[in-house]
C-alpha positions in Angstrom: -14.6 6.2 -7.6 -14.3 2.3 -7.6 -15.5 1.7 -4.0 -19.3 0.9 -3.3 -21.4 0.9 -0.6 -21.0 -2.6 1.0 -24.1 -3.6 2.6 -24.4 -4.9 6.5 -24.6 -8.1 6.3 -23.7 -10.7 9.3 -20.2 -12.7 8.3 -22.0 -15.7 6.9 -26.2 -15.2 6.0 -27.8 -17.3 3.7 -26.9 -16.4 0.2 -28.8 -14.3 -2.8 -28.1 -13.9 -6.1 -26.3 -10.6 -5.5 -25.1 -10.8 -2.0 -21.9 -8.8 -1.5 -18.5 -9.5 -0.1 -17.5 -9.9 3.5 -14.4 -8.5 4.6 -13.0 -12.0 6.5 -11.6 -11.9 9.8 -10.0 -14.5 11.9 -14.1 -16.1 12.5 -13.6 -17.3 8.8 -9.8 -19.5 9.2 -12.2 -23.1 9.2 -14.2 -21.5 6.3 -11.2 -20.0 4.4 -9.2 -23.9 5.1 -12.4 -25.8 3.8 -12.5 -23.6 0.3 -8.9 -24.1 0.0 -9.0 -28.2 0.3 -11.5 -28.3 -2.2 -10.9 -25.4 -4.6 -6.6 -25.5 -4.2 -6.0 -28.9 -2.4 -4.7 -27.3 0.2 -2.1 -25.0 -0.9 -2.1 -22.6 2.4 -1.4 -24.1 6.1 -3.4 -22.5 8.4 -0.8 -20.1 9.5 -0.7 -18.6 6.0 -4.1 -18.0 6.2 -4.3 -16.6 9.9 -1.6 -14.2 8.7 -3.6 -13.1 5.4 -6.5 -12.7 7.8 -4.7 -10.6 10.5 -2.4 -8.2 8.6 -3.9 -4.9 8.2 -2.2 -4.1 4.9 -3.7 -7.1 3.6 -7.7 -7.4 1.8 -9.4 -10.4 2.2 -12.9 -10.9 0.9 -15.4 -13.9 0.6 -18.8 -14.7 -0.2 -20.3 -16.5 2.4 -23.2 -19.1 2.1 -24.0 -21.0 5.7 -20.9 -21.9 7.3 -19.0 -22.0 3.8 -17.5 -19.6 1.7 -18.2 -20.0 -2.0 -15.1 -18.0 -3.0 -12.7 -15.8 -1.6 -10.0 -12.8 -3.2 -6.8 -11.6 -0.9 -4.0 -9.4 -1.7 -1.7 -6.6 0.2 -1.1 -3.5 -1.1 2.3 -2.4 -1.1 2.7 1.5 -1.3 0.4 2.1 -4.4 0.2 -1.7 -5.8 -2.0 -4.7 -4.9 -0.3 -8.2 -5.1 -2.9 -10.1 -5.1 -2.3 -13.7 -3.7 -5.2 -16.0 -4.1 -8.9 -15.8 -6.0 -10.5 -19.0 -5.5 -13.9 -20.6 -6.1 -15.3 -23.8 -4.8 -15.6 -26.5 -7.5 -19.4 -26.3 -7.1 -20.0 -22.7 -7.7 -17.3 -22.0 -10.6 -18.6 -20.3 -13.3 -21.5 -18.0 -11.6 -19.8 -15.2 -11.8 -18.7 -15.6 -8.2 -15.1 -15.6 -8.8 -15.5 -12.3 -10.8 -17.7 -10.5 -8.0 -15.1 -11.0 -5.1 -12.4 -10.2 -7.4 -13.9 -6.8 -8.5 -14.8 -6.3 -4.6 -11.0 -6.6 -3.9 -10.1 -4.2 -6.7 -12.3 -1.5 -5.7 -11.3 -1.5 -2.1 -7.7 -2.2 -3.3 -8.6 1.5 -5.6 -10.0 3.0 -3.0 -7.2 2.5 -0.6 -4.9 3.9 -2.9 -3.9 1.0 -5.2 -3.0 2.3 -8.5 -2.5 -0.9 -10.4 -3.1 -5.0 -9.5 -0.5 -7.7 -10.1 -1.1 -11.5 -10.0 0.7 -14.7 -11.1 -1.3 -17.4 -12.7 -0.4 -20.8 -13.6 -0.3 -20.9 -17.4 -2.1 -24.0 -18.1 -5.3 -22.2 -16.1 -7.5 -21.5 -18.7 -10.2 -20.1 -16.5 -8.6 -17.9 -14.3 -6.2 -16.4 -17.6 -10.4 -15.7 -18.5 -11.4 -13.8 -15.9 -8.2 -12.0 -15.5 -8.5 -11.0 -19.3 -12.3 -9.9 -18.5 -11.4 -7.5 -15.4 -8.4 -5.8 -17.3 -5.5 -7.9 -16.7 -2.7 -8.0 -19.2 0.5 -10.6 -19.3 3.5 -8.6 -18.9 5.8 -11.7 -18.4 6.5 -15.4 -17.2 8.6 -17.3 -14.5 9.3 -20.7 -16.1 9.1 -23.6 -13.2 7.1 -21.0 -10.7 4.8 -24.0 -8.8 6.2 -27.1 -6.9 5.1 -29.3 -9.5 7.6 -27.1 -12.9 4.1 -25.3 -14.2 5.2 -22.0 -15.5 3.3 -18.8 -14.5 1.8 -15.8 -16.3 2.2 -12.0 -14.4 -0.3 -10.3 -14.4 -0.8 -6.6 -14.3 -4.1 -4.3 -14.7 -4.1 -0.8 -14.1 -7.2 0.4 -11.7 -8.0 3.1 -12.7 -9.1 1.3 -16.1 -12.2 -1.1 -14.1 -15.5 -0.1 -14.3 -17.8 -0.4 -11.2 -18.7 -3.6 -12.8 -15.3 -4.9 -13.1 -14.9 -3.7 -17.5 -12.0 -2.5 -18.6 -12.6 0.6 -19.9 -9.3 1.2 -21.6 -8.1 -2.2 -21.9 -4.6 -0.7 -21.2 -1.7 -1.1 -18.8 0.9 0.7 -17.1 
């Protein structure tokens, strides 16, 4: 089984090298709004974010440090699929491994309440982000030319759950 144990620890506690994920709740909106200025420039209004934070079909996980949150994975599972609507990282703390860690966290619970597969679009152009994808199991299965505001195309994304490793690996590399 993907899910594991998630520790007790208080919604933001000073950070370790392997803190886990928090499940965020409606005491994270000014933490979730700051990581989104500076990691998306402000791509969700507060109202998106209060609804990502409220709906019970929806995940929402962070890794909190202070009164910040270093990064932060949502999605809603629709009948046995995650769509998964944002993974971001603040600017500061790319390339830790943070992006990956809350990520895996939101596959795993996404697996262990039912999700068979994950799906995700992602601008083209992002290098990074078509990185990690690639390393947790995701595979491009098509495009939508003009997807963002500003005519960037995007990548779908699709990884099959059952195929992550407790440590986020693909072990079959495969899709469904």
């Amino acid at each position: 089984m993907l899910a594991l144990p998630q520790p007790d620890i208080p919604p933001f506690s000073n950070p370790t090298p392997l803190q886990a994920t928090v499940q965020l709740q409606n005491s994270h909106l000014e933490a979730c709004l700051r990581l989104d200025h500076d990691a998306l420039q402000g791509l969700w209004t507060a109202e998106q974010r209060q609804t990502e934070l409220n709906d019970a079909d929806r995940l929402c996980l962070g890794i909190p440090s202070g009164e910040h949150l270093l990064a932060v994975a949502c999605g809603w599972l629709v009948v046995d699929e995650l769509q998964i609507s944002l993974v971001a990282v603040a600017p500061e703390h790319r390339r830790l491994g943070l992006g990956r860690r809350v990520l895996v966290a939101l596959l795993q619970q996404a697996h262990a309440r039912g999700a068979q597969r994950a799906t995700l679009e992602v601008a083209s152009c992002n290098q990074g982000a078509l990185a990690l994808y690639h390393r947790c199991g995701f595979k491009t299965a098509g495009s939508r030319r003009g997807y963002y505001s500003d005519g960037r195309d995007a990548l779908i994304q699709w990884c099959e759950l059952s195929g992550i490793t407790p440590h986020g690996e693909p072990a079959t590399g495969r899709f469904g």
